[in-house]
RODO-2510 file (C-alpha; in nm, 4 decimals, decimal comma):
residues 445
     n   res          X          Y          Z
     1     x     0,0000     0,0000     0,0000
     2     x     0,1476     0,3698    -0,1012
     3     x     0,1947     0,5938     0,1646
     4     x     0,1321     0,9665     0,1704
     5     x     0,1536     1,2720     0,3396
     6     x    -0,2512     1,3740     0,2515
     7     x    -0,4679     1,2609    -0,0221
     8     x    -0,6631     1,5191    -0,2486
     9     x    -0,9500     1,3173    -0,4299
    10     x    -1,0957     1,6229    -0,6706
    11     x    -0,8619     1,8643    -0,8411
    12     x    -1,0935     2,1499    -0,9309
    13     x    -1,0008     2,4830    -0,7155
    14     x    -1,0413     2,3899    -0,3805
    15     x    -0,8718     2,0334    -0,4685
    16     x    -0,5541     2,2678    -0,6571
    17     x    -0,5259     2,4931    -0,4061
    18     x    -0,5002     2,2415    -0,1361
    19     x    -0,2284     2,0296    -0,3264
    20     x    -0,0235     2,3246    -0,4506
    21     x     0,0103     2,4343    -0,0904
    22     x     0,1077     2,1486     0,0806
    23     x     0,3062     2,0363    -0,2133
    24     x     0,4937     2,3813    -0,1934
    25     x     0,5368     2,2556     0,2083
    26     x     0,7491     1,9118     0,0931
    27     x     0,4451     1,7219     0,1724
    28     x     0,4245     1,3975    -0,0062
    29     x     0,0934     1,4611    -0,1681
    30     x    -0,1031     1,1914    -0,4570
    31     x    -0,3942     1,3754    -0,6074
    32     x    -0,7389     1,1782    -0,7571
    33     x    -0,9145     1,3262    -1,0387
    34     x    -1,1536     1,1293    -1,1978
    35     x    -1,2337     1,3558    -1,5201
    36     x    -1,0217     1,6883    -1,5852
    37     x    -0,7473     1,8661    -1,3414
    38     x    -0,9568     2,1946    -1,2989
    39     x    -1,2998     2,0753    -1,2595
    40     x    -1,6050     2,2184    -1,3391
    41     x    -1,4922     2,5998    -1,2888
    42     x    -1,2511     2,5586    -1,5145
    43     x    -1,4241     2,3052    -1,8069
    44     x    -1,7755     2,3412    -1,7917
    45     x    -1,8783     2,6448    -1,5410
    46     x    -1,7079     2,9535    -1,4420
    47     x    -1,4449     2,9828    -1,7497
    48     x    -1,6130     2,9486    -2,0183
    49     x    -1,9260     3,0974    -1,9031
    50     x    -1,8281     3,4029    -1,8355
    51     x    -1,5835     3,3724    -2,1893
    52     x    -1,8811     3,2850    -2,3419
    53     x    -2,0630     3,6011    -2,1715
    54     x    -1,8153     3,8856    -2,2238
    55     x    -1,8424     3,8909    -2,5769
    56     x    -2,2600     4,0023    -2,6042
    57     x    -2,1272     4,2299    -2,3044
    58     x    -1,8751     4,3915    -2,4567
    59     x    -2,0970     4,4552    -2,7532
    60     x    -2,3572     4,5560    -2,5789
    61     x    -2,1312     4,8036    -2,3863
    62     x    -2,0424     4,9701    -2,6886
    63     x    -2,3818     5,0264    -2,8177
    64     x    -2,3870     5,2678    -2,4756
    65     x    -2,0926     5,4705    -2,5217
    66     x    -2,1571     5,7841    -2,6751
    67     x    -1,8923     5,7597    -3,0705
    68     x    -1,9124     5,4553    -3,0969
    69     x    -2,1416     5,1924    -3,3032
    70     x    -2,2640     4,8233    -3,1868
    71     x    -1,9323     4,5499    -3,3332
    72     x    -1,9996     4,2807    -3,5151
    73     x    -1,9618     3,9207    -3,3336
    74     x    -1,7446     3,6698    -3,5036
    75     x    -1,8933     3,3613    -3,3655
    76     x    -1,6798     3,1047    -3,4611
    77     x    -1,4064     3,3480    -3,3187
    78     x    -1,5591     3,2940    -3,0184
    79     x    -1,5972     2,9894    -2,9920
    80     x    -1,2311     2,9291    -3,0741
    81     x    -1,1141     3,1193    -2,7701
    82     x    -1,4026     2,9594    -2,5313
    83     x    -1,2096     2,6486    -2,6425
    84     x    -0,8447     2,7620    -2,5650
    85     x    -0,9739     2,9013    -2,2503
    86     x    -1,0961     2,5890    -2,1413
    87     x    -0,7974     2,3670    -2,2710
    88     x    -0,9564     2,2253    -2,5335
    89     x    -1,0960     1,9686    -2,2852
    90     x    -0,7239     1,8851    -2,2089
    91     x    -0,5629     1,8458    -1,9110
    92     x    -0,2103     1,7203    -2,0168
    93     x    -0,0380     2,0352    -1,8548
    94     x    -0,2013     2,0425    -1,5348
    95     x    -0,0928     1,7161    -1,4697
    96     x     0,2723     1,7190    -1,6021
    97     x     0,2324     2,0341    -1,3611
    98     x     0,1689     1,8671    -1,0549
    99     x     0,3903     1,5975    -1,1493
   100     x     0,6979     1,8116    -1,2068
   101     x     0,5957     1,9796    -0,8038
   102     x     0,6286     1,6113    -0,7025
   103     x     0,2844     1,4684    -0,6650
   104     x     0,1904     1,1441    -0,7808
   105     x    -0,1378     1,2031    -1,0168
   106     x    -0,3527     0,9225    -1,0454
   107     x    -0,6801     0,9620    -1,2621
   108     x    -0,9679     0,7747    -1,1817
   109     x    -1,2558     0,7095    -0,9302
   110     x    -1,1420     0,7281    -0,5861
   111     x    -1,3462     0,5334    -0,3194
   112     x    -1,2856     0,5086     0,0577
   113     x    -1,1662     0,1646     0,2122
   114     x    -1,0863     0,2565     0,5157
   115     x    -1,1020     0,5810     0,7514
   116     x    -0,7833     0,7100     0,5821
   117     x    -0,7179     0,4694     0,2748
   118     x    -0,8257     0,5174    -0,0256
   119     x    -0,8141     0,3044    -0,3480
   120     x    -0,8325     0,3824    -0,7256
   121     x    -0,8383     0,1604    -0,9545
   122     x    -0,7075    -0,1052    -0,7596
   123     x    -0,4409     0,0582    -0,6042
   124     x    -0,4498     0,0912    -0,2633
   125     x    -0,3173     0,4504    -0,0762
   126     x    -0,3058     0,5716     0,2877
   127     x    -0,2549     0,8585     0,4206
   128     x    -0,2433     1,0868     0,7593
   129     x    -0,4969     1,3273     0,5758
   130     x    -0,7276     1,2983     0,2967
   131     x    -0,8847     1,6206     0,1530
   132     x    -1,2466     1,5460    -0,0653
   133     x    -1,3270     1,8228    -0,2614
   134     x    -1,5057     1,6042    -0,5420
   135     x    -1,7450     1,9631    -0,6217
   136     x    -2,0927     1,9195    -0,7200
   137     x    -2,3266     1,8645    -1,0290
   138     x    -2,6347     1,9873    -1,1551
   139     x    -2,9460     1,9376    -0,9675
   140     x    -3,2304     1,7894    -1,1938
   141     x    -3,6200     1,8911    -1,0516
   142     x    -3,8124     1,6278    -1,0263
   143     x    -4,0158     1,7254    -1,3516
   144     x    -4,2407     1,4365    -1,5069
   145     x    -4,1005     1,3103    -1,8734
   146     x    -3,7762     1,5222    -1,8449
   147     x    -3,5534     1,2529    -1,8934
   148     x    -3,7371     1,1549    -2,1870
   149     x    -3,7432     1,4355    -2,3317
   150     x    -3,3798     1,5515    -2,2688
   151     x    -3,2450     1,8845    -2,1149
   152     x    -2,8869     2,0614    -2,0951
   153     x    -2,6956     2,1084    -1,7672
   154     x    -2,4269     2,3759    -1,7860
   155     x    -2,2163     2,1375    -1,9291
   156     x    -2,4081     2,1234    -2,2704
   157     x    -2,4747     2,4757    -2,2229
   158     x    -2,1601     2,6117    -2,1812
   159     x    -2,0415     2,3752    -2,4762
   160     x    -2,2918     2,4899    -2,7483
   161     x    -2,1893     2,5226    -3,0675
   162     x    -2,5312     2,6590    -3,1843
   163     x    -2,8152     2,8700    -3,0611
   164     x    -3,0729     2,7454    -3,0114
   165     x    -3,4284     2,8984    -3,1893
   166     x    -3,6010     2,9035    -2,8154
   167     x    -3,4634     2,7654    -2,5109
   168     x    -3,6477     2,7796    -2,1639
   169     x    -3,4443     2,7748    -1,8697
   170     x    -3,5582     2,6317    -1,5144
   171     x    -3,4546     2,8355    -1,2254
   172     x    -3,3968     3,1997    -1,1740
   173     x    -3,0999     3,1955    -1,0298
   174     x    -2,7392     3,2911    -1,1182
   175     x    -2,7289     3,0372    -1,4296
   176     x    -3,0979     3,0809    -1,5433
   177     x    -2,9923     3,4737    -1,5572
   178     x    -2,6595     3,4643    -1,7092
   179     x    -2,7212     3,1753    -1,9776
   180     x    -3,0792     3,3299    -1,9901
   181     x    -2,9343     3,6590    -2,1034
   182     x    -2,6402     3,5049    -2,3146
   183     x    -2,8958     3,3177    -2,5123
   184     x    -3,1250     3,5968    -2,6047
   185     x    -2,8509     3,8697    -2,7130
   186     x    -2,7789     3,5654    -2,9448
   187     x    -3,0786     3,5824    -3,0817
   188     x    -3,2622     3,2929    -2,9071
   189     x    -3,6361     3,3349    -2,7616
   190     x    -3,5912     3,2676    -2,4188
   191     x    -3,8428     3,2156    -2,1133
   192     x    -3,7403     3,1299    -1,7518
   193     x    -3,9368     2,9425    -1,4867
   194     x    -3,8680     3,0820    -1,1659
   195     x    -4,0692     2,8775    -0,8685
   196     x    -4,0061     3,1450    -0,5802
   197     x    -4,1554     3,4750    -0,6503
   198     x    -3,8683     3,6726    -0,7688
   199     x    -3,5315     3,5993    -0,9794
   200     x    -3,2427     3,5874    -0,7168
   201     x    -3,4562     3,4713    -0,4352
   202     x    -3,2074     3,4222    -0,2146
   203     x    -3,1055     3,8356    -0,2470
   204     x    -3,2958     4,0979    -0,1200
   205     x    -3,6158     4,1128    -0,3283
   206     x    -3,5045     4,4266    -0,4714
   207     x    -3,2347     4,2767    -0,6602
   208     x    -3,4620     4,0570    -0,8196
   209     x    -3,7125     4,2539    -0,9312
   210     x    -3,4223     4,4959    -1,0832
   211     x    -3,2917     4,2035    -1,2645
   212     x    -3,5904     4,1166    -1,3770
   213     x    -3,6311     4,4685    -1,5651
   214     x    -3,2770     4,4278    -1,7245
   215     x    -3,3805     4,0610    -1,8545
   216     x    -3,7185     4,1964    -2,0094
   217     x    -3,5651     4,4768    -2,1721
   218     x    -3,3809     4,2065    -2,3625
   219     x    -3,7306     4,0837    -2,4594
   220     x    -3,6776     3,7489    -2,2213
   221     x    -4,0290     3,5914    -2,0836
   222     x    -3,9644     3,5724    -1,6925
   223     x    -4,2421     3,3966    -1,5227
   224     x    -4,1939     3,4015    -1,1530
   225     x    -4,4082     3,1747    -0,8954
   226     x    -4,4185     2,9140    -1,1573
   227     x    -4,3317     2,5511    -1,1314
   228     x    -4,2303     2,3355    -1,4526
   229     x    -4,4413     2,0250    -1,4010
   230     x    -4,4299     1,7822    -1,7056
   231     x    -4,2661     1,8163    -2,0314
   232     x    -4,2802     1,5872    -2,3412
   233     x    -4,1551     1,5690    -2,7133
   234     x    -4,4004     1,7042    -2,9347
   235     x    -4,2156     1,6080    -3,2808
   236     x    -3,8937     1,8401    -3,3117
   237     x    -3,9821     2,0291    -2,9936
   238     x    -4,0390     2,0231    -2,6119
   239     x    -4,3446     2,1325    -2,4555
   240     x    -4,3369     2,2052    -2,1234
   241     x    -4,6358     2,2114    -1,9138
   242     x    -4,6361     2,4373    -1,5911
   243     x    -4,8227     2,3989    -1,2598
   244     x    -5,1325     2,6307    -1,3726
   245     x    -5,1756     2,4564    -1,7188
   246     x    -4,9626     2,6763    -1,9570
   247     x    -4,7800     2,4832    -2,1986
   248     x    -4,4616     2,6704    -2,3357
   249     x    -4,3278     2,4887    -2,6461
   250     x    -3,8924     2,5424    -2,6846
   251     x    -3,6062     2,3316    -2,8373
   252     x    -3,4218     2,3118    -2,5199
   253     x    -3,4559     2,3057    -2,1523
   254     x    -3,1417     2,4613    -1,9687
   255     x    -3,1396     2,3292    -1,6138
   256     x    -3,0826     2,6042    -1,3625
   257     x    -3,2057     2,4906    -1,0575
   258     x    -2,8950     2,4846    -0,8303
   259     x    -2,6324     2,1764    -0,7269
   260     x    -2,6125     1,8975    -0,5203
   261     x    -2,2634     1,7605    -0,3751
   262     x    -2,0931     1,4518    -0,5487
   263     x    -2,0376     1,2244    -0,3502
   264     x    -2,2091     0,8891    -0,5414
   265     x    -1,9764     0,6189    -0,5470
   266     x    -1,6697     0,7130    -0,2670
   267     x    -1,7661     0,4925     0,0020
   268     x    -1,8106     0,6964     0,2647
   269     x    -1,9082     0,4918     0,4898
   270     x    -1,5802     0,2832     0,4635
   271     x    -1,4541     0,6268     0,6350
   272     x    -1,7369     0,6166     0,9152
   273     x    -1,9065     0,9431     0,7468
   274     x    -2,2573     1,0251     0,7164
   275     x    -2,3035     1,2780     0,4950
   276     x    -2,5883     1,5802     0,5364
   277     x    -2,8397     1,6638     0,3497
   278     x    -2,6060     1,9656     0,2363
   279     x    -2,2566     1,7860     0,2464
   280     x    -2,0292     1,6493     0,3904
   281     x    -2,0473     1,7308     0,7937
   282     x    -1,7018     1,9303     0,7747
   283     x    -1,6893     2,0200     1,1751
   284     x    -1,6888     1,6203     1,2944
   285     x    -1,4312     1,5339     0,9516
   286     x    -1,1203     1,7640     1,0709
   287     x    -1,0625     1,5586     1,3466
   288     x    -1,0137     1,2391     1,2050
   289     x    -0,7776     1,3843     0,9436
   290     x    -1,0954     1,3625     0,6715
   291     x    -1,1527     1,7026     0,4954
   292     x    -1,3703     1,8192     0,3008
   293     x    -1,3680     2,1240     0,0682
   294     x    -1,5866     2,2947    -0,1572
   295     x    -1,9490     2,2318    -0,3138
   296     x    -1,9262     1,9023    -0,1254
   297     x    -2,0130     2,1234     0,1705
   298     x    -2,2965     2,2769     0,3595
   299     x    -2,1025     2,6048     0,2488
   300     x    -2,1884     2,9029    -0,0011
   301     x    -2,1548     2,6806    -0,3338
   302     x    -1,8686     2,9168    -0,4918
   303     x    -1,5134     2,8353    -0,6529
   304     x    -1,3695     3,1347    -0,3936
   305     x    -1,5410     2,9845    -0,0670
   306     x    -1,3581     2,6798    -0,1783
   307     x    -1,0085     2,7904    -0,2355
   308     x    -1,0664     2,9472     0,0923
   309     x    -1,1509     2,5795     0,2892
   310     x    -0,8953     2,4507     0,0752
   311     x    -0,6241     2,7366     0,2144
   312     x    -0,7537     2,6740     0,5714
   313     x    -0,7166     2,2918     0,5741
   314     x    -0,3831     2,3288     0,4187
   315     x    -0,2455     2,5607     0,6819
   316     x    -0,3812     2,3294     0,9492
   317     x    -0,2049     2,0508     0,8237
   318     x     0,1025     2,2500     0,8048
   319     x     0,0412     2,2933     1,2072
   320     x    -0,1049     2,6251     1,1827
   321     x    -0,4704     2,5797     1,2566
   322     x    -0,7820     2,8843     1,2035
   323     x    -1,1362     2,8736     1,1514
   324     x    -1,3113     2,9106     0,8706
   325     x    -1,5771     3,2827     0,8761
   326     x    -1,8200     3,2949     0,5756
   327     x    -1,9313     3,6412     0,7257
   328     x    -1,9567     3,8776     0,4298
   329     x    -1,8410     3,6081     0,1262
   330     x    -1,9101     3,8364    -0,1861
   331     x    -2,2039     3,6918    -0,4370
   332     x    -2,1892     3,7710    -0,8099
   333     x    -2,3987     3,6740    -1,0848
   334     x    -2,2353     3,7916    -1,4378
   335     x    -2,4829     3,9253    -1,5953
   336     x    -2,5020     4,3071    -1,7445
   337     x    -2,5381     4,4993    -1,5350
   338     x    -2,3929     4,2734    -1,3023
   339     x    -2,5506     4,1724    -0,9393
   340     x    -2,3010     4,1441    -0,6797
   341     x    -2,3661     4,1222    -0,3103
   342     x    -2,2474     4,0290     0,0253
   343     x    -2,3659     3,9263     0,4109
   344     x    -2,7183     3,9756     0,4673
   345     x    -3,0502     4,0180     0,3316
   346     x    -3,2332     4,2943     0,5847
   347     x    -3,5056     3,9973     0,6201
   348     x    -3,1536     3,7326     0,7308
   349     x    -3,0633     4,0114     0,9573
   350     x    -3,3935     4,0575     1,1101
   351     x    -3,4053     3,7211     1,1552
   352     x    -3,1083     3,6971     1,3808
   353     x    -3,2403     3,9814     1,6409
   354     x    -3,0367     4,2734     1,5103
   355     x    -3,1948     4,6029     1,4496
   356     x    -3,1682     4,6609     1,1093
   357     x    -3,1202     4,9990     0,8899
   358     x    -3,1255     4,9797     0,5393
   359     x    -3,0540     5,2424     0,2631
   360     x    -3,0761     5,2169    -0,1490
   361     x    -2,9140     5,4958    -0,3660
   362     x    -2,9245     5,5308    -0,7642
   363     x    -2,6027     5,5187    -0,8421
   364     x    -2,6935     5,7779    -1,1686
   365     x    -2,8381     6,0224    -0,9347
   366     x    -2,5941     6,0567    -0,6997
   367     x    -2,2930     5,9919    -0,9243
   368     x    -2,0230     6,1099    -1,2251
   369     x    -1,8956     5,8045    -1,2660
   370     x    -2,2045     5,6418    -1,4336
   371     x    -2,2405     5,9274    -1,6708
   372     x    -1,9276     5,9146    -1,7867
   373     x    -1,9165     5,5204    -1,8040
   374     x    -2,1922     5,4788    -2,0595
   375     x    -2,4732     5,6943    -2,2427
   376     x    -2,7958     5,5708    -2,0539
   377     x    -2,6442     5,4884    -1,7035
   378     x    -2,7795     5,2079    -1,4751
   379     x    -2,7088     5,1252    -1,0920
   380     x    -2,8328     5,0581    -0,7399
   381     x    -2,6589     5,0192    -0,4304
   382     x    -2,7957     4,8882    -0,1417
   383     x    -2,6931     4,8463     0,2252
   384     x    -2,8036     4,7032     0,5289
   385     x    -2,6456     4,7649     0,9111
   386     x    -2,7141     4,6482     1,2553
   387     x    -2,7650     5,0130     1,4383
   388     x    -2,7253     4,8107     1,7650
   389     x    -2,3537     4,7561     1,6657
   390     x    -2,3073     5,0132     1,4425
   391     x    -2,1940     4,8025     1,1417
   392     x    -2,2208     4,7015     0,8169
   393     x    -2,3872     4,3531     0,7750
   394     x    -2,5284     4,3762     0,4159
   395     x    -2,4642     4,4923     0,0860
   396     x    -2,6003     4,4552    -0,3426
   397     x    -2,5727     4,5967    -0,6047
   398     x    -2,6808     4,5556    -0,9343
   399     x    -2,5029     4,8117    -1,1432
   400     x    -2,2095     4,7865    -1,4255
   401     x    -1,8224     4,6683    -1,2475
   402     x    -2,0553     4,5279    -0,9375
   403     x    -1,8531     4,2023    -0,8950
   404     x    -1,5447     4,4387    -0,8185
   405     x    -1,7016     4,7088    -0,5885
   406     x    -1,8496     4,4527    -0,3708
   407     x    -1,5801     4,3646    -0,2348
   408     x    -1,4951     4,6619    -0,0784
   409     x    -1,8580     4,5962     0,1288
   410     x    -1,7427     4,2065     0,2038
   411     x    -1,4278     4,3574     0,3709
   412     x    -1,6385     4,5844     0,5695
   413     x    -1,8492     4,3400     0,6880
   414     x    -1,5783     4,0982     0,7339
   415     x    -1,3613     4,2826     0,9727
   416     x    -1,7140     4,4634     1,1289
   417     x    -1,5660     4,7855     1,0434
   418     x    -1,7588     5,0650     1,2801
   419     x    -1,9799     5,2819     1,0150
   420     x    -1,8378     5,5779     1,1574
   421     x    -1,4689     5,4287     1,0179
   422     x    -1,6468     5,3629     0,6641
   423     x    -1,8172     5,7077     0,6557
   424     x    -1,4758     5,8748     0,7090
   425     x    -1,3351     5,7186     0,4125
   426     x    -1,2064     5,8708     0,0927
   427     x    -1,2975     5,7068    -0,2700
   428     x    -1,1234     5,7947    -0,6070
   429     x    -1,3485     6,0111    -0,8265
   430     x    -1,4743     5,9181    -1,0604
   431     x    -1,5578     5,5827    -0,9719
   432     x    -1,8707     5,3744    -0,8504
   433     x    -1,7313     5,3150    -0,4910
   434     x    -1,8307     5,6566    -0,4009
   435     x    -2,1934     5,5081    -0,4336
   436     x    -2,0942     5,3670    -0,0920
   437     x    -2,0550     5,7376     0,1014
   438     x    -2,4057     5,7930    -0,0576
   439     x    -2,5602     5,4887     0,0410
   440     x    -2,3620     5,4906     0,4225
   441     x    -2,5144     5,8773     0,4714
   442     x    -2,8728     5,7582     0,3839
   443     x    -2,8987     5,4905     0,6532
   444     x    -3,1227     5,6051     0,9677
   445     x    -2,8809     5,7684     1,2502
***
């Protein structure tokens, strides 16, 4: 039986970052990967989505700044670079990578034997630690004939090659409203089936119904409180029948409906685990020198919370042991304008005692920077503070650059910074991060 240092079965982020770091330690280290060394963010999710995305944003972005005329798209230009960006499906690099740093690579399905052995394909390993960060796959709702009738995941849609004429995507969430918007600036006649009553359910229901503007303006059908029941092949085409009786007839269904962990087929209970509903029970793994990292967790389902778990489990292997906080991890969907946000909803806050003040700005109204950013400016910002404690505890946004003014708000609400401290600060002008004086001065003394 081979004998390591730790075990990493799953090499997408959380699984590299964990490697790389106790690698870069002199750790003896054999890594599992039973598909492609980058994992779903970097094949089939967060890579060449947003490749995919920037290209309909970019021209869509120049259609608002005043000189300039809409460019033309070069599909098949795009679709070249979507496929260098994602390797061409290829992992031969990554792995002569991590080979080169000294690990031993093995690919193949990795499956628990024992509490701290692992074997693939009939080899047998052991090791003090083993690290599962095996990520997650699409959920599929429990929709009568869908099988039958066939649908795309991410996977297919973030492979296309064609648009499609129609597509109807279940679930209003981050994919349903990037791929829902990427489809119809394509030209595609798109409807999404939202079940809770606004897009973005989980964010303040302001965000939603914002995002919900942006998506109709791009002539997308959003129908919200709706449930996709049944769906069939009628000929060339799917109909899909929702929960009041509508029938909406597309060529393909895009599922959108969030992730579940994978964990089918490691044997977990070789290891003595019982996994949760959400995961793999993180808190009672560390001890026994299990870890787990990633979408296999309860956690926020994002590739940054898991480089962070996999940084934290690396440094407490390495004898220098912290907790993980997911207090203020930021949340953005790509979409344009983009929706970023961070913390709490004002209802999560609410919820947790706290006594809650909450202010929303324009960003246009009370800004240069959006005027001078595009012809027809766009923007809110919105906060939300505990006036107990006198800190930030929320933030959204859905304005243009979003994803990278958020974080300024996670920080905030990260380190608990007083309000006082944030209202004495001092942002570049022009730029959208003065929205956040604006906002911070509208909150209730």
């Amino acid at each position: 039986m081979d004998r390591y240092d730790a075990i990493v079965v799953g090499m997408g982020p959380g699984g590299e970052v964990a490697a790389s770091r106790l690698l870069a330690a002199g750790k003896r280290v054999a890594v599992v990967e039973r598909e492609l060394i980058g994992g779903e963010c970097g094949y089939w999710a967060c890579i060449p989505s947003k490749t995919l995305l920037r290209p309909v944003e970019a021209r869509a972005a120049a259609g608002r700044v005043p000189g300039l005329d809409a460019p033309a798209l070069d599909w098949a230009l795009a679709l070249a670079y979507r496929d260098v960006m994602i390797r061409h499906l290829d992992d031969g690099r990554q792995v002569a990578g991590y080979q080169k740093q000294g690990a031993i690579v093995l690919k193949g399905a990795a499956r628990f034997t024992g509490p701290r052995t692992v074997e693939v394909d009939g080899r047998s390993l052991q090791a003090d630690h083993v690290i599962v960060a095996t990520g997650s796959q699409a959920a599929v709702p429990p929709i009568e004939g869908l099988a039958e009738v066939g649908y795309w995941t991410n996977r297919e849609a973030t492979g296309l090659s064609e648009i499609p004429r129609r597509a109807l995507l279940v679930g209003g969430s981050a994919v349903g409203v990037e791929l829902g918007q990427f489809l119809a600036r394509m030209g595609a006649r798109v409807t999404i089936v939202q079940r809770g009553p606004s897009l973005m359910d989980r964010e303040d229901p302001r965000v939603g119904e914002l995002i919900r503007g942006v998506l109709e303006a791009d002539g997308i059908d959003v129908r919200t409180g709706r449930t996709a029941t049944r769906a069939r092949r009628d000929g060339g085409e799917a109909v899909v029948t929702l929960d009041d009786g509508e029938q909406i007839h597309t060529d393909v269904i895009v599922l959108g409906a969030g992730r579940r962990p994978r964990l089918d087929g490691l044997g977990l209970e070789a290891a003595g685990i019982i996994p949760e509903s959400g995961g793999l029970p993180v808190d009672s793994l560390a001890g026994e020198g299990i870890w787990a990292v990633g979408d296999v967790t309860p956690a926020p389902k994002f590739t940054h919370v898991a480089k962070y778990q996999a940084r934290v489990v690396a440094d407490a292997i390495l004898g220098k042991p912290r907790r993980t906080s997911y207090l203020g991890i930021p949340r953005v969907v790509f979409s344009d304008p983009e929706v970023a946000a961070a913390g709490m909803t004002a209802d999560q806050a609410r919820a947790q005692g706290m006594d809650v003040i909450t202010a929303e700005v324009s960003l246009p109204d009370a800004l240069a920077r959006p005027w001078t950013y595009e012809t027809e400016p766009r923007g809110h910002l919105g906060l939300v503070a505990d006036r107990r404690d006198g800190v930030l505890v929320g933030a959204w946004a859905v304005a243009p650059l979003a994803g990278e003014f958020i974080h300024q708000a996670a920080q905030a609400i990260r380190a608990r910074i007083p309000l006082a401290t944030l209202l004495d600060g001092v942002a570049q002008f022009p730029t959208y991060s003065e929205g956040y004086l604006a906002a911070l001065e509208r909150l209730e003394p």
